[in-house]
C-alpha positions in Angstrom: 222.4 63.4 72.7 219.3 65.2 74.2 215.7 64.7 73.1 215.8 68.2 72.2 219.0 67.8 70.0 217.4 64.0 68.6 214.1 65.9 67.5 216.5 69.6 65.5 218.4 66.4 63.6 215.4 65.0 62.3 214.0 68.1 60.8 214.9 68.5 56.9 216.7 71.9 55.6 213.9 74.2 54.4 216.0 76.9 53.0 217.8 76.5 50.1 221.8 75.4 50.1 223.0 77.4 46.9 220.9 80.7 46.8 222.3 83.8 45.6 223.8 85.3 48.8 222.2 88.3 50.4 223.3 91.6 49.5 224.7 93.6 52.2 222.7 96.8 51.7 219.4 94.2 52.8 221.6 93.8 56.0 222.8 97.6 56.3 218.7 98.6 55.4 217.3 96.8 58.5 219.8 98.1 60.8 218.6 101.7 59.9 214.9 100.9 60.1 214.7 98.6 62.7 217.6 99.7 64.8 218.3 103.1 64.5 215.1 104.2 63.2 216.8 106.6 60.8 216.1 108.0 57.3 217.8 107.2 54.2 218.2 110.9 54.4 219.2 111.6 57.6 222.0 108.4 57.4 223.2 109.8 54.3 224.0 113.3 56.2 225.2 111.7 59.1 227.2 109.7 56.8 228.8 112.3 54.6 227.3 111.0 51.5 224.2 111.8 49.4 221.3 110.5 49.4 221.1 108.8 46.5 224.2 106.6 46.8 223.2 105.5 50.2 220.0 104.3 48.6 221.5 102.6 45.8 223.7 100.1 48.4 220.7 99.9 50.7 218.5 98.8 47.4 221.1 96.6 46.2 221.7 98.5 43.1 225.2 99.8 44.5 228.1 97.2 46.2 229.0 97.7 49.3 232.5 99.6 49.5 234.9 99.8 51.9 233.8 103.7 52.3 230.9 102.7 52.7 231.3 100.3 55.4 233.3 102.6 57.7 230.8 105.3 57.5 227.8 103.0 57.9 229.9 101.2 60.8 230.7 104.5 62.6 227.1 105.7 62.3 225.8 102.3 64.3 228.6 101.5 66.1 229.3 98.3 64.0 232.3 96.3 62.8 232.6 97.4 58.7 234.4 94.3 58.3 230.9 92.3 58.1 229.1 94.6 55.5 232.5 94.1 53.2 232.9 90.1 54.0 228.6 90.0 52.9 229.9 92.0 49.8 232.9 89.6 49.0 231.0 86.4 49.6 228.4 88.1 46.7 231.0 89.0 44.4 232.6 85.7 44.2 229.2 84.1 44.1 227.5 86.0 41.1 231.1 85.6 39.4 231.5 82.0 39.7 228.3 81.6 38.0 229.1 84.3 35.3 232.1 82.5 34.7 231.2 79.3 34.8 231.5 78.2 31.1 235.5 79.6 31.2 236.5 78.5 34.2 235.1 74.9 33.2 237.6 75.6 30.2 240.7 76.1 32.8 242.6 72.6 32.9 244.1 72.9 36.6 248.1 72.6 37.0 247.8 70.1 39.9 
């Protein structure tokens, strides 16, 4: 093992292990601004949708859908498999919480 490596391992985890996952309209938002340099607006055209649903995903208030995705990855010229994978890993995340009490209930087969 390198120094380099020997000091990494002996620096604690600072973020926290079981956060709520990031939405991927946070993701989808700083590819417009950052990358692209586009308005909501002006995606949403480009897109094909209004301008209000493209705002709800990129504020969170919206999922990602697999619409979505393919329009967003066609406008940057990205895979629209990531934005959906973000979304699943969410889903399953808020449920599980959600859920919690009932699925404690469940009494497993095996």
């Amino acid at each position: 093992m390198s120094a380099a490596t020997e000091e990494l391992a002996d620096l604690p985890v600072k973020r926290p292990i079981d956060r709520e996952p990031t939405h991927p309209g946070v993701l989808l938002r700083e590819i417009l601004v950052d990358r692209v340099q586009l308005s909501v607006a002006e995606a949403a055209v480009r897109m094909g949708v209004t301008r209000q649903s493209l705002h709800a995903v990129l504020s969170g208030r919206r999922a990602v859908n697999a619409d979505i995705a393919l329009r967003f990855g066609r406008l940057v010229g990205a895979d629209p498999s990531l934005y959906l994978a973000m979304q699943h890993v969410r889903d399953l995340w808020l449920a599980d919480r959600s859920l919690a009490s009932a699925l404690a209930a469940i009494k497993p087969v095996a």
